[in-house]
C-alpha positions as CSV (number, residue, x, y, z in Angstrom):
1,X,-13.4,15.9,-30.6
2,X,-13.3,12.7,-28.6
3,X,-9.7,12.4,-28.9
4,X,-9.0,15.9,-27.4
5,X,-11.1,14.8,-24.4
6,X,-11.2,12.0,-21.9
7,X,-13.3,10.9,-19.1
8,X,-12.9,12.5,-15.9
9,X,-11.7,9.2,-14.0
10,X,-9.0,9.1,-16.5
11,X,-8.5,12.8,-15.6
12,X,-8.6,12.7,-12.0
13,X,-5.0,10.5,-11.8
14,X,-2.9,12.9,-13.4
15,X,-0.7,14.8,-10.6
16,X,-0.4,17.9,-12.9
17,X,-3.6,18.6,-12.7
18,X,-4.7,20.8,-9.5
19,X,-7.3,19.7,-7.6
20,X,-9.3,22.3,-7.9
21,X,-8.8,25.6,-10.3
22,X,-9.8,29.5,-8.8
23,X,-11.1,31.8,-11.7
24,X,-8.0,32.6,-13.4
25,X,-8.5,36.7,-13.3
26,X,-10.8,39.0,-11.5
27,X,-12.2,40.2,-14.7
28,X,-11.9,38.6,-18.2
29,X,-14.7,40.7,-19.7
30,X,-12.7,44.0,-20.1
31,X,-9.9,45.4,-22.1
32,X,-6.9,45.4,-19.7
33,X,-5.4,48.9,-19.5
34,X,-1.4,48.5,-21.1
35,X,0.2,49.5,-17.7
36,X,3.4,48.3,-17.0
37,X,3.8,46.7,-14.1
38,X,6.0,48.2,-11.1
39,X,4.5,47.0,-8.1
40,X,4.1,43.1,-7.6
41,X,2.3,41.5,-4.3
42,X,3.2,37.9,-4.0
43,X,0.4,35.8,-2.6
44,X,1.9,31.9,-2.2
45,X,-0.6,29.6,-1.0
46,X,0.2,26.8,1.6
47,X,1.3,23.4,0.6
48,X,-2.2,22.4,1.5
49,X,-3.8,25.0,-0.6
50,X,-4.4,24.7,-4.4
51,X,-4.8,28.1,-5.6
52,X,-2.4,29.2,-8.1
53,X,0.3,31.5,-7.3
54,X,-0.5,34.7,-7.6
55,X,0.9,38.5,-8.5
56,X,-0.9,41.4,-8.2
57,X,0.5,43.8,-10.5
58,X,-0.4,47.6,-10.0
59,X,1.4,50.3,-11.5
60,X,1.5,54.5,-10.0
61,X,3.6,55.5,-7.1
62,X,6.8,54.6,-8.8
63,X,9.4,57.5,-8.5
64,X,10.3,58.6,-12.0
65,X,6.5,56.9,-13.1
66,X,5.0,58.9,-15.9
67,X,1.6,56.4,-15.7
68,X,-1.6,58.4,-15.5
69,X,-3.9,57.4,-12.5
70,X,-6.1,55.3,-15.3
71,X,-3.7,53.0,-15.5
72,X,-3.0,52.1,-12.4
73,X,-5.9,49.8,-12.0
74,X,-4.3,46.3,-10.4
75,X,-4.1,43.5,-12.7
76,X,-4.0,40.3,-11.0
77,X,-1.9,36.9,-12.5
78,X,-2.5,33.2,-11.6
79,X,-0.2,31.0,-12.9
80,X,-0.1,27.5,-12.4
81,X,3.3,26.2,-12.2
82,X,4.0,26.3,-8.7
83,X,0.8,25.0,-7.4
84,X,0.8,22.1,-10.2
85,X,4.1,20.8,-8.6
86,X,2.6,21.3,-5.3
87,X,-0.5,19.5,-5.9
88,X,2.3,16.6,-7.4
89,X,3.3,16.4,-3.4
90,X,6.9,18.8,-4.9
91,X,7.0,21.4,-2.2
92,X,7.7,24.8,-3.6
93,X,8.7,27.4,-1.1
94,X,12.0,27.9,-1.8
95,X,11.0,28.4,-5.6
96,X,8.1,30.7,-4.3
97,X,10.8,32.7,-2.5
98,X,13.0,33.0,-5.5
99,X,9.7,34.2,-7.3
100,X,9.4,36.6,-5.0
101,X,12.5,38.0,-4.3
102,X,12.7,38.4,-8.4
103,X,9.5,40.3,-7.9
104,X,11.0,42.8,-5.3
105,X,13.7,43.7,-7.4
106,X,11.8,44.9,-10.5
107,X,9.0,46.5,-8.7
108,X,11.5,49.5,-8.3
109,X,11.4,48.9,-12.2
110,X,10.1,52.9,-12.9
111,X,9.9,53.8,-16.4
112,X,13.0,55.9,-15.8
113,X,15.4,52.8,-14.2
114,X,14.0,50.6,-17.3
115,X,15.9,52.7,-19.6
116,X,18.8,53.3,-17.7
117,X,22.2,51.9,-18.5
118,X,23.7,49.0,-16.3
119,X,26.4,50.7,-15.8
120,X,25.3,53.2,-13.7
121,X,24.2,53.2,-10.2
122,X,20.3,51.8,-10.1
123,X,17.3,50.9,-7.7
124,X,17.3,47.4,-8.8
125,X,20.1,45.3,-8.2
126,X,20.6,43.6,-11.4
127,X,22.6,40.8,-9.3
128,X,20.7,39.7,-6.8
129,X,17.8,39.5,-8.8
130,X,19.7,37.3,-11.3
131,X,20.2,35.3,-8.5
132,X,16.4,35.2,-7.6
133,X,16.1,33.6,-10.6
134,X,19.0,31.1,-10.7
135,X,17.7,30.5,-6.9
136,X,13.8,29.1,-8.3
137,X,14.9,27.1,-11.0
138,X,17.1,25.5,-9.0
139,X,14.3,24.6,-6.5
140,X,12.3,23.7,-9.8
141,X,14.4,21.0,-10.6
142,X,16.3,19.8,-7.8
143,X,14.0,19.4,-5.4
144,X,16.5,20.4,-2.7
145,X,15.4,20.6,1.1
146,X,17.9,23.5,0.9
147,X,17.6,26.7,-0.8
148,X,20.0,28.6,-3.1
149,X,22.7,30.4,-0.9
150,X,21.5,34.2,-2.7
151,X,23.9,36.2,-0.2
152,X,26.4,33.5,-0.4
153,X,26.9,34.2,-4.2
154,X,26.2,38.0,-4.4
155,X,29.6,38.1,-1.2
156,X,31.0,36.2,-4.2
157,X,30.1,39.0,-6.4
158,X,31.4,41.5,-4.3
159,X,34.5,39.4,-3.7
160,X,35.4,40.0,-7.5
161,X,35.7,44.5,-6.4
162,X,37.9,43.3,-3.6
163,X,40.2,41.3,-5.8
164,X,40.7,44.2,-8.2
165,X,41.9,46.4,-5.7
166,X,44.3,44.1,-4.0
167,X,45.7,43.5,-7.8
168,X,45.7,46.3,-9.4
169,X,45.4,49.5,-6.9
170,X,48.7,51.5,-9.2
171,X,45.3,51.3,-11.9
172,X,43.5,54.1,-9.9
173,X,45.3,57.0,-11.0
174,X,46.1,56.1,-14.4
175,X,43.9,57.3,-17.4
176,X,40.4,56.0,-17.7
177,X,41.8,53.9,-20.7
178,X,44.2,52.3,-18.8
179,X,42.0,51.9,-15.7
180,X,39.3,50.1,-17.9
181,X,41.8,47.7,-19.4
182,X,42.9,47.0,-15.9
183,X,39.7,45.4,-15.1
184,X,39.0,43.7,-18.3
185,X,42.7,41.9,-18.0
186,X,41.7,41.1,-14.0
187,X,38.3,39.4,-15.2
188,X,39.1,37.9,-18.2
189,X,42.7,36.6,-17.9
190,X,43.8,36.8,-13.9
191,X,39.9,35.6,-13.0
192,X,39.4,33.4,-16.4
193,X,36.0,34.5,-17.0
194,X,35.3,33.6,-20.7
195,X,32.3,33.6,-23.0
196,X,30.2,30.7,-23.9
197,X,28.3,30.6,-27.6
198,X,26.0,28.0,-26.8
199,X,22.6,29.1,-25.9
200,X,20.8,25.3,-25.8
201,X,20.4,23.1,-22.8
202,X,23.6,21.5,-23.6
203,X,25.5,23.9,-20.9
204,X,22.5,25.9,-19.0
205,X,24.9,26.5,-16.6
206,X,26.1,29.6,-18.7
207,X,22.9,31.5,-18.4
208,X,23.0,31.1,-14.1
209,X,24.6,33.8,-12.3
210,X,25.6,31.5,-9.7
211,X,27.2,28.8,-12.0
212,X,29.2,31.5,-14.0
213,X,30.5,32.9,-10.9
214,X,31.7,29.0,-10.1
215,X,32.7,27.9,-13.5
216,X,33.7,31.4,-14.9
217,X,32.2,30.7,-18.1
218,X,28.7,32.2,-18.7
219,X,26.4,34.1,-21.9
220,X,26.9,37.6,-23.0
221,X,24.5,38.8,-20.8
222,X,25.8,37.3,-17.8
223,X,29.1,38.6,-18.8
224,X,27.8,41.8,-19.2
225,X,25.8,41.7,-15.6
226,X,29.3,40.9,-13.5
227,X,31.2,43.9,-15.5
228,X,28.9,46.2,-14.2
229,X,28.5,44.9,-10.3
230,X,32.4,45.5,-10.4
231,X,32.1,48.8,-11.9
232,X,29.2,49.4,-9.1
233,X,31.5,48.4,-5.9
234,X,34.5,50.2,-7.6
235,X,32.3,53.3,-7.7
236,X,30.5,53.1,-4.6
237,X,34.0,53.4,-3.1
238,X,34.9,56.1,-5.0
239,X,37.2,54.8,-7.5
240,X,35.5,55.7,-10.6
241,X,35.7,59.4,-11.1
242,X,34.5,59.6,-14.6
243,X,31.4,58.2,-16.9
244,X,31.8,54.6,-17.6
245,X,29.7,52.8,-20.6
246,X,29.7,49.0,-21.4
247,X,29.7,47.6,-24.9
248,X,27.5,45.0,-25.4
249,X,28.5,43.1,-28.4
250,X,25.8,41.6,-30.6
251,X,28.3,39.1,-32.3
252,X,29.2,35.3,-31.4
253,X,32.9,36.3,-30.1
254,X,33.4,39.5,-28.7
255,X,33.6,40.2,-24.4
256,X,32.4,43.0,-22.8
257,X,34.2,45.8,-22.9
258,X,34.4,49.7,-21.0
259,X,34.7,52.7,-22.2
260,X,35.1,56.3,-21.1
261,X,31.4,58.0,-22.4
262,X,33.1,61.4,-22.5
263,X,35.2,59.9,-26.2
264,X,31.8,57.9,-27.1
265,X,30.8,57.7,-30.8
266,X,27.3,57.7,-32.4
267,X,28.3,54.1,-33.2
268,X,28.2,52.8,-30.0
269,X,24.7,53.6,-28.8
270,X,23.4,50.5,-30.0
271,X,25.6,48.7,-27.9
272,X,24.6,50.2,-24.7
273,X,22.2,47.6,-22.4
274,X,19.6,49.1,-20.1
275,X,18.8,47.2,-16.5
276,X,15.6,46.0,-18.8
277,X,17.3,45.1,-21.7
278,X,19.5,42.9,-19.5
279,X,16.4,41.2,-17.9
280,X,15.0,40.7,-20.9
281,X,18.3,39.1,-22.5
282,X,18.5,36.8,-19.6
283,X,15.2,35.6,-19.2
284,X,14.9,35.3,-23.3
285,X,18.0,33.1,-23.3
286,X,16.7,30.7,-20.6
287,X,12.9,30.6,-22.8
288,X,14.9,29.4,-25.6
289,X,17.2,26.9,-23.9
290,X,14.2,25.1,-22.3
291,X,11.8,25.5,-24.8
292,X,10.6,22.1,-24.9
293,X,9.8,21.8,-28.6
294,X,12.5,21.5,-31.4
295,X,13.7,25.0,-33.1
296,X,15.8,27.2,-35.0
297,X,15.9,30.8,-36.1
298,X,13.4,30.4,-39.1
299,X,10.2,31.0,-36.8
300,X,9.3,31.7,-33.4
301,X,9.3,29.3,-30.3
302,X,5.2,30.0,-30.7
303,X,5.2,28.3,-33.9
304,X,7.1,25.5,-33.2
305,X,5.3,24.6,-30.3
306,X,1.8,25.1,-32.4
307,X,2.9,23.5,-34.5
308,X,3.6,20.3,-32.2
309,X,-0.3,20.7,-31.3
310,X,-1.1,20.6,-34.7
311,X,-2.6,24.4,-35.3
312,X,-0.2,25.7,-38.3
313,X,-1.9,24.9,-41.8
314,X,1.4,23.1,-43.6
315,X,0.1,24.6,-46.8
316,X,1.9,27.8,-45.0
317,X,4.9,27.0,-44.3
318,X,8.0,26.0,-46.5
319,X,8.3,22.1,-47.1
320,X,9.8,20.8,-44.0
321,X,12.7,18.3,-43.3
322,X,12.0,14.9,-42.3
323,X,14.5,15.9,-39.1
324,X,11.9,18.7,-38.4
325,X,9.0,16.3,-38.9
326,X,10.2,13.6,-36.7
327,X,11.2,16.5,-34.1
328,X,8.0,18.3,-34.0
329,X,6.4,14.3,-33.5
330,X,8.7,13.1,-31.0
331,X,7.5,16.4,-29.2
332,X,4.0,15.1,-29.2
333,X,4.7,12.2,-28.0
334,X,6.8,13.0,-25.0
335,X,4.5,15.2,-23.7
336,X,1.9,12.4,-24.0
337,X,4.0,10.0,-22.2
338,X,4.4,12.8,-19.2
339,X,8.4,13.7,-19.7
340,X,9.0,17.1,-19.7
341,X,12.7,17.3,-20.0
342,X,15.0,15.6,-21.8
343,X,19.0,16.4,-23.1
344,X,18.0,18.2,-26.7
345,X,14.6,19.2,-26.2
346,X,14.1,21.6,-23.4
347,X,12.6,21.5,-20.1
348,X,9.0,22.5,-19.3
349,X,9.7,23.7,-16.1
350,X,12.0,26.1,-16.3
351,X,9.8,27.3,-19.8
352,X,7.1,28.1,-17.9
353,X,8.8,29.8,-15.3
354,X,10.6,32.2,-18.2
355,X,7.2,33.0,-19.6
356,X,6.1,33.7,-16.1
357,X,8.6,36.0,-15.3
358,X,8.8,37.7,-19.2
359,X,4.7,38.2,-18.4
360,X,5.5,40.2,-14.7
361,X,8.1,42.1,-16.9
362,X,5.1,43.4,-18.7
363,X,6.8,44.3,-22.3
364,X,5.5,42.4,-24.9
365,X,2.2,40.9,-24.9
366,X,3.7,37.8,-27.4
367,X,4.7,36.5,-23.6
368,X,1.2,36.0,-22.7
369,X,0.7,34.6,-26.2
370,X,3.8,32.0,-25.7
371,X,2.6,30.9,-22.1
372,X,-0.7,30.1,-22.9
373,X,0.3,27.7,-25.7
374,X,2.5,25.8,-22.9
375,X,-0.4,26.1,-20.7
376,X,-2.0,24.0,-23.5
377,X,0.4,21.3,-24.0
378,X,0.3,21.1,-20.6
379,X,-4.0,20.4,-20.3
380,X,-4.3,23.1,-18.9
381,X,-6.9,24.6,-21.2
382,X,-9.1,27.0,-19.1
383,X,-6.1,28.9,-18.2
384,X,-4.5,28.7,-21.6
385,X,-7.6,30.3,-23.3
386,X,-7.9,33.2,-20.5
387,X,-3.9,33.7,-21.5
388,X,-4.9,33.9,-25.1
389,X,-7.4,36.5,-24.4
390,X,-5.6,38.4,-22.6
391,X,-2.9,38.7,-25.5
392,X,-5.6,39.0,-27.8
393,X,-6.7,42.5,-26.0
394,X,-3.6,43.5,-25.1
395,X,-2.7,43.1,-28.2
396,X,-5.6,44.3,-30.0
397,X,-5.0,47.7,-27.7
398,X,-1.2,48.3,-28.3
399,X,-0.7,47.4,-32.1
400,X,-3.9,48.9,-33.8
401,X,-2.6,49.9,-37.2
402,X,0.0,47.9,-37.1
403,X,0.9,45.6,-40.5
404,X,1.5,42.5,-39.9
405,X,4.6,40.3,-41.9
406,X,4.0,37.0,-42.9
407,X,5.6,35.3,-40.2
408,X,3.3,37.6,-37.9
409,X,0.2,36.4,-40.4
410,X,0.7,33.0,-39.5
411,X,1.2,33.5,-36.0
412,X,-1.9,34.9,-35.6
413,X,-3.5,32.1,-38.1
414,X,-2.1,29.5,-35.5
415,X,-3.6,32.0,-32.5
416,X,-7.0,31.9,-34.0
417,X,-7.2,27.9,-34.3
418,X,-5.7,27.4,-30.9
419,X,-8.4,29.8,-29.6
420,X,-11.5,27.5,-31.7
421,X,-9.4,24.1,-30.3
422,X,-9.9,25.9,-26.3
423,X,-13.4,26.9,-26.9
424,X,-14.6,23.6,-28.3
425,X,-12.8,22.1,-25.6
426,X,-14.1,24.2,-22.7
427,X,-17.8,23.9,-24.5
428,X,-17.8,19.9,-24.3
429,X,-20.6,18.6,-22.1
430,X,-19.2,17.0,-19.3
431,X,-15.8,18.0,-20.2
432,X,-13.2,17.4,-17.1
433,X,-9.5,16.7,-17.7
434,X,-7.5,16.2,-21.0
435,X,-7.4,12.4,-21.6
436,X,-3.6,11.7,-21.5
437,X,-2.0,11.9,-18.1
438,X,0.2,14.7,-19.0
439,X,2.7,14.2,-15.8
440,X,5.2,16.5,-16.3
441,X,6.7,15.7,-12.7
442,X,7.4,12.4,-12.5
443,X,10.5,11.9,-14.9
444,X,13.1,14.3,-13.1
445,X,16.8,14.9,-14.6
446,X,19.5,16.4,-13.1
447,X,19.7,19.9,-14.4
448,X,23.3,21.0,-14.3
């Protein structure tokens, strides 16, 4: 136990850690109710202050809503990662005003407008609020006196409509075939937008809105996201007359593509992305590009990182390469040392920030689960307990009857010992900080 805890003057130098720490929920002793979350209330303290930022999420009132009146109870989130850099002397307001301008776009998430298609005309405006987010990581990790340029990028956006019409205005009256391969031979051949396969750090600037618009070469999803803000424009002026789907490919290769929904097939409606889906794709990619522990497709970013903190029974898992070993150590021991990023292994910054925003998207409660075990590699362990609790109820509330797989099994085997580790912690008699100055700040690379 000693090693897991250090004295408080050790504590005390670490610019991670706040100053001071709020309760982290108005009430931990309940069940929350599982509400999604449509309506977000930013409260951003001053640079002076050190209360966590904070979203108040309360569903109801939503047109299209189908949530009862019991579940729109206000739940209220305090997470730590913009008042940890500010307490660091990093000043956050432009990354608070990404955070909230990300937060105005999906409170006009209703149930309805999660499940409908990009590629029809929507509340949220799946482009700016990429943006939003390209817009606080940015701020995150440059450090720049000078925000993101949003409405800069999304005239950029807009730019791409009005070079399809000056190109290709004989396309209008042709059939909706030929109209649709009009715009895929503008964007991919006379504008050079391509597809990228690589979803690690090595090129992050494929899963930015703002750098695929500069360098034309960007994910699936983004892709995906700049077919149908074209397709928006081209129908808000009135040059769409009939139903237009997307195909979202799920291979490594294939682009975007539109088709006329009237000549559909039953085929295809796997490949149709709702504004959610997107969202979730985005955010997603940028969790596992800046995941800061080592990992592959064999088990879930949770397990790798407990598995870093030593809370995975290695009795359970399959006999590991020394490559994986030395990984999951090197881990360890950069987050001891206080650096957070580095070229292979992620970037705890813009991890956290993912989690945040998958946690205000409110649809799976594994996001509360995956944030609280950052929150712990981090030292923050009061938070990361009142994280795991929450996932515990929510989960405990959404998945009763539920079997779990073995890969869930030893998830929830890690969750258990990670929650004993926090308690023991948190019971300590005199406990303050963690001992190691986790400094997650200092060390600063370039991100792009």
């Amino acid at each position: 136990m000693s090693s897991l805890l250090g004295s408080s003057s050790a504590a005390t130098s670490s610019p991670w850690i706040p100053i001071r720490r709020p309760s982290f929920l108005t009430s931990t002793t309940t069940t929350p109710p599982p509400s999604k979350f449509f309506k977000f209330h930013s409260f951003s303290s001053s640079p002076s202050s050190s209360s966590c930022f904070r979203v108040v999420c309360s569903s109801g009132g939503t047109e299209g809503s189908s949530r009862s009146s019991s579940d729109a109870a206000a739940r209220e989130f305090k997470f730590v990662l913009h008042d940890a850099l500010e307490s660091s002397g990093i000043h956050t307001s432009h990354a608070r005003e990404g955070r909230e301008g990300f937060c105005a776009q999906i409170r006009k998430l209703s149930d309805i407008e999660r499940e409908t298609s990009i590629s029809i005309n929507r509340r949220v405006d799946l482009g700016k609020t990429a943006l939003h987010i390209a817009a606080e990581d940015d701020s995150l990790v440059s450090h720049s006196s000078v925000p993101l340029p949003v409405d800069a990028f999304i005239e950029r956006l807009d730019d791409l409509s009005v070079g399809y019409c000056s190109h290709y205005n004989s396309s209008y009256s042709s059939s909706p075939e030929k109209f649709l391969e009009s715009i895929e031979r503008y964007l991919y051949g006379t504008r050079g937008f391509r597809r990228t396969h690589s979803r690690n750090q090595s090129e992050p600037r494929a899963l930015y809105l703002h750098s695929v618009l500069t360098h034309r070469s960007g994910s699936i999803a983004m892709l995906s996201l700049i077919y149908s803000e074209l397709l928006k424009m081209l129908r808000l002026w009135g040059l769409v007359d009939f139903d237009v789907e997307i195909f979202f490919p799920h291979d490594l290769h294939s682009l975007p593509r539109g088709y006329d929904k009237q000549k559909s097939k039953e085929s295809d409606q796997p490949h149709i992305i709702t504004s959610q889906t997107l969202l979730l794709e985005i955010l997603r990619n940028l969790k596992n590009a800046f995941w800061p522990f080592q990992h592959d497709h064999t088990r879930s970013l949770f397990l790798w990182a407990a598995h870093a903190a030593n809370c995975i029974d290695k009795s359970n898992i399959a006999e590991e390469s020394g490559f994986q070993l030395a990984s999951a150590k090197a881990a360890r021991h950069r987050l001891e040392r206080g650096v957070w990023t580095s070229v292979r292994f992620g970037d705890m910054r813009r991890a956290l920030s993912a989690c945040e925003r998958l946690i205000l998207l409110d649809t799976d409660a594994k996001e509360l689960r995956d944030y609280s075990i950052l929150l712990y590699h981090c030292g923050f362990f009061e938070e990361s307990l009142q994280y795991l609790k929450l996932y515990q109820d929510t989960k405990d509330s959404s998945l009763k009857g539920q079997s779990a797989d073995s890969l869930g099994s030893l998830e929830e085997d890690a969750v258990e010992k990670l929650m004993i580790r926090l308690n023991l912690i948190l019971m300590e008699e005199g406990w303050g900080k963690p001992s190691h100055v986790r400094n997650y700040i200092g060390n600063n690379s370039e991100p792009w």
